[in-house]
N, C-alpha and C positions, 0 to 999 in steps of 0.2 A: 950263091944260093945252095947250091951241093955241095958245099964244105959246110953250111950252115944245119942242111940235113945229116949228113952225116956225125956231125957233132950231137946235135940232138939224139938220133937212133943212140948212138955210143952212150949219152948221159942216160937213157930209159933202160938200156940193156944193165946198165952198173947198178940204175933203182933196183929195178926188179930183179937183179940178183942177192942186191941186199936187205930184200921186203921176205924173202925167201929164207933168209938165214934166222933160227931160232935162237929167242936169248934165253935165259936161265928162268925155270919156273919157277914160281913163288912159293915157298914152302906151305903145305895143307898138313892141317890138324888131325890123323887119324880119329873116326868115332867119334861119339857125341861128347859136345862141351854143355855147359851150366845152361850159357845163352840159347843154345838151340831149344832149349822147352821154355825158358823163364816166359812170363809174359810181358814184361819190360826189364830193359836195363840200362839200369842211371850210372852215371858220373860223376866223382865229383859230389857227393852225395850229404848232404847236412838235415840234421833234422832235431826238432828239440824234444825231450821226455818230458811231457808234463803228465800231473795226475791230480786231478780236482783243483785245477787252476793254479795249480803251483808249478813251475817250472823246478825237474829234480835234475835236470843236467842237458847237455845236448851231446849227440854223436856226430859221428862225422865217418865216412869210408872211402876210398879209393874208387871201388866200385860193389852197385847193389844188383840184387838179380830178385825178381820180382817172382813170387808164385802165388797159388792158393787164396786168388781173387784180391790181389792185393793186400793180403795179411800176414804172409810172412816173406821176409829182408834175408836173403845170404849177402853177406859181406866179405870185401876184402880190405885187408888195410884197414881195421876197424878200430877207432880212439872214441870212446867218450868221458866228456865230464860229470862230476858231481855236484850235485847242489845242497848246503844245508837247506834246512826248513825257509830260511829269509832271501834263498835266493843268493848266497855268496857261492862260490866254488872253492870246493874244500879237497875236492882229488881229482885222479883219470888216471882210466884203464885202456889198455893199448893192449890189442890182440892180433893174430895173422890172420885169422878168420872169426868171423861171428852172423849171427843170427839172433834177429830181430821180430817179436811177435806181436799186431798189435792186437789181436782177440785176449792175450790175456800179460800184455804190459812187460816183455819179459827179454832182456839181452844174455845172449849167451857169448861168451870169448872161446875161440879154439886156439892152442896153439902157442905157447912163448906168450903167456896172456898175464898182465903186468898191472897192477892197482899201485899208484905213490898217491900219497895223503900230501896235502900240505907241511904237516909237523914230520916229516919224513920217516914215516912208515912207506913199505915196498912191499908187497906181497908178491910171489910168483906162482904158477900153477899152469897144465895144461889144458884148463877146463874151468869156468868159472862163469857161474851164472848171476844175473842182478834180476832181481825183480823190483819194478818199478812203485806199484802198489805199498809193498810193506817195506818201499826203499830198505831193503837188504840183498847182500852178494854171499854167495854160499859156492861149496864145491863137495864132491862126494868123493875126491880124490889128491890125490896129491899137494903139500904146498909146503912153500918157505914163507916165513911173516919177518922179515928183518926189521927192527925199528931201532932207536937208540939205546942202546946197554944190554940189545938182548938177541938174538934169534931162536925161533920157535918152527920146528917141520913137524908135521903130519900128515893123516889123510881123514879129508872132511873137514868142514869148518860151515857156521854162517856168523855173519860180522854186519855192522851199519857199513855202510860204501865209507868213511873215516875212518873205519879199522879201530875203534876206541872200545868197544864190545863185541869180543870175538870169542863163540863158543867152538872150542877144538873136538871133534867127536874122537881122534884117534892120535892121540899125542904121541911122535915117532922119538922125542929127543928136545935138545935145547943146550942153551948156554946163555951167558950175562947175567946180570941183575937186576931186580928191579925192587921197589917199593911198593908192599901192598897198601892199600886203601885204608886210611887213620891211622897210619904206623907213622 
């Protein structure tokens, strides 16, 4: 029986010296992040653009952070599609970050922000807005239009989300060819 306390005593003394030993703390975020004001934050995040009961694409993010009573979306990881008029899918835009409005219908890409068409046009830019309403994407800065036989850079543009009507505000340059219209 006192070999059986003393084993005991010895196993609580070894616990609680090892209840006592600190492990490694979990790394903290200096300052405010997104989430600390958003008023929700989704995952995982899908959701369709329609406008007058047409479906014009749907988005998708990594994750959303919710503000200003539920009406505007900051994104990460932010891809959507485009829809013609009948509901095919005819591109999608992939950006790092974006922002989402529903008061006035409107996606913004930040970031390595990427439109490929179907017939393979590509466009690039740091900044590239869609509005949903006049289904059109525009930008008031920077871009490459790569499509077949040709590239086209400038700064500023607005275009249909298919890239087949695109007016350049500030033509930087180019190269390739192409055929104009009834030639």
């Amino acid at each position: 029986m006192r070999r059986l306390s003393f084993l005991l005593a010895g196993v609580l003394l070894v616990a609680g010296i090892a209840c006592k030993e600190q492990g490694a703390t979990p790394p903290v975020k200096g300052g405010r992040t997104m989430a600390d004001s958003a008023e929700q934050v989704m995952l995982g995040v899908r959701a369709l653009l329609v406008d007058q009961g047409v479906q014009r694409g749907e988005m998708f993010a990594d994750t959303a952070y919710v503000f200003e009573d539920q009406t505007r979306f900051d994104l990460r990881n932010v891809r959507a599609t485009f829809n013609t008029s009948t509901g095919v899918k005819d591109g999608v835009m992939s950006a790092d970050r974006g922002r989402y409005s529903t008061r006035d219908l409107t996606l913004e890409g930040f970031g390595n922000v990427v439109i490929v068409t179907n017939e393979g046009r590509r466009l690039t830019s740091p900044h590239i807005k869609y509005v949903q309403t006049a289904n059109e994407v525009s930008s008031d800065t920077n871009f490459t239009l790569v499509e077949p036989g040709r590239t086209v850079t400038g700064i500023g543009f607005r275009a249909d989300p298919q890239l087949t009507r695109i007016n350049i505000l500030r033509n930087l340059g180019g190269g390739g060819s192409f055929t104009l219209p009834g030639q």
